[in-house]
C-alpha positions as CSV (number, residue, x, y, z in Angstrom):
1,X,-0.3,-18.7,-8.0
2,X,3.0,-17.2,-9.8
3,X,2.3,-14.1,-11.3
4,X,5.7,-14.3,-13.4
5,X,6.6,-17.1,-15.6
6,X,9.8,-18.9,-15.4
7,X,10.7,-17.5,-18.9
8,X,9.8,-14.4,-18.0
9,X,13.2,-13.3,-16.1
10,X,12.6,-9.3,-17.0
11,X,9.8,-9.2,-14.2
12,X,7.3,-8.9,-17.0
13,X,4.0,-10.0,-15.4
14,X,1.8,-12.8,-17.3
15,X,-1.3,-11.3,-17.1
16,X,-3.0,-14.7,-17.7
17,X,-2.3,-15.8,-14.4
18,X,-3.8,-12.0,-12.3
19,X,-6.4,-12.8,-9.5
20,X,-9.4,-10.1,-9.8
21,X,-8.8,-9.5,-6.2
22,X,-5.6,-8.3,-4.6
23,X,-6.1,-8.2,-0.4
24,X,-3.2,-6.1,1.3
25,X,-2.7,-6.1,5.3
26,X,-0.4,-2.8,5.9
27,X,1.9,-2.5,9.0
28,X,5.0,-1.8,10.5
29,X,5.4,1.7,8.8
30,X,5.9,3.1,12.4
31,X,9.0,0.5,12.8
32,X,10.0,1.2,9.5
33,X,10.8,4.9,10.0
34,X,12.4,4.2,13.3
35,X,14.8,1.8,11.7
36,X,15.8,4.8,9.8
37,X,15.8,7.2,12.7
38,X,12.4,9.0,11.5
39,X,9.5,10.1,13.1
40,X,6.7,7.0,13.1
41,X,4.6,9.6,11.2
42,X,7.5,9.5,8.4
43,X,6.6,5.7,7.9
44,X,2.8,6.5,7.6
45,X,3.3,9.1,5.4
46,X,5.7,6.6,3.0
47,X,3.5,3.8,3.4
48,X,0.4,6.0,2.5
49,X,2.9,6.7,-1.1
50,X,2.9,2.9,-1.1
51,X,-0.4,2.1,-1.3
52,X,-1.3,5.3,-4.2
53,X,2.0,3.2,-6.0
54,X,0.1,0.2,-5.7
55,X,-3.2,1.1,-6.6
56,X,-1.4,2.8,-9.4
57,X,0.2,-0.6,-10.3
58,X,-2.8,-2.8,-10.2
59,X,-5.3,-0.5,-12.2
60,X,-2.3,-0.6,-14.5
61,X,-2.3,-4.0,-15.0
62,X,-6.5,-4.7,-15.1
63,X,-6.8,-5.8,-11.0
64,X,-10.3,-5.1,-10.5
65,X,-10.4,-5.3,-6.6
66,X,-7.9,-3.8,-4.3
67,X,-8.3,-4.3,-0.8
68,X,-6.2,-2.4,1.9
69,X,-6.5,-3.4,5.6
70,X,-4.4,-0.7,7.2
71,X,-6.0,0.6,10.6
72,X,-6.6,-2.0,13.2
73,X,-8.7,-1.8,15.9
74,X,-5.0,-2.4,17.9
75,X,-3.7,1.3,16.4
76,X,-6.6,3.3,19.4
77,X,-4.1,2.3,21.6
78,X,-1.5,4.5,20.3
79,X,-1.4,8.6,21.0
80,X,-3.5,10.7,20.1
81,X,-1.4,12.6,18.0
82,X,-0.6,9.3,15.8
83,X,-3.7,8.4,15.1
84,X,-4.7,12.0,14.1
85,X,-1.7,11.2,11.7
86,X,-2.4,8.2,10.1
87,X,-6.5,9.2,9.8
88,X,-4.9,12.2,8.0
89,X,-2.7,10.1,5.5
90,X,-5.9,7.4,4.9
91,X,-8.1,10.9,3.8
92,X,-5.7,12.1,1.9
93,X,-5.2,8.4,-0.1
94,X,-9.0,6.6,0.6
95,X,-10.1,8.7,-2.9
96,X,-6.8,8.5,-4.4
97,X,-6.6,8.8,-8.5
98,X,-4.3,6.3,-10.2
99,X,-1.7,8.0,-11.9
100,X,-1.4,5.8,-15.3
101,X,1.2,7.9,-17.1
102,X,4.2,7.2,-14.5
C-alpha cells in the first residue's frame, strides 16, 4: 500500500490510504555510527532521536499504533557497557511526548 499518490509529487501524504498500525524493526545504529567514525553508543543515541521523530510524525498524521522492535534477544551478547547504553536511551524514549508543534 502507497502512502503517496502519483499526483502527489510534494511528498504530501494521502491520508486515505494510512494503516492504523505502523510496525518498526530498529538496527544497525551501532554500524551506523562506525561508518561515521563514532562511538556505537552515538548510533543509539541518534536512532533513539529517530524513533521520538517518528512517533512525532505518526501521531501527527492520526497512526493510532506504533510499534518499535528495537532490543533483540541477540543485543545480551554485546558488552556490558552497551547494553547499559541502549537500556538508557529506550528509558529515556519508552514514555516519550510527541512534540506536535515542530
Amino acid at each position: 500500500m502507497g502512502l503517496f499518490t502519483k499526483r502527489q509529487l510534494t511528498g504530501q501524504v494521502d491520508k486515505n490510504s494510512l494503516p492504523r498500525h505502523v510496525a518498526v524493526i530498529m538496527d544497525g545504529n551501532g554500524r551506523w555510527a562506525q561508518k561515521r567514525g563514532l562511538p556505537r553508543s552515538a548510533g543509539h543515541k541518534a536512532g533513539a532521536e529517530s524513533f521520538r521523530r517518528l512517533g512525532t510524525y505518526c501521531k501527527k498524521l492520526g497512526i493510532d499504533y506504533l510499534t518499535v522492535y528495537a532490543f533483540s534477544t541477540e543485543n545480551w551478547k554485546r558488552p556490558p557497557e552497551e547494553i547499559d547504553g541502549i537500556i538508557a536511551q529506550h528509558k529515556d524514549t519508552s514514555g516519550f511526548q510527541p512534540e506536535m508543534n515542530r
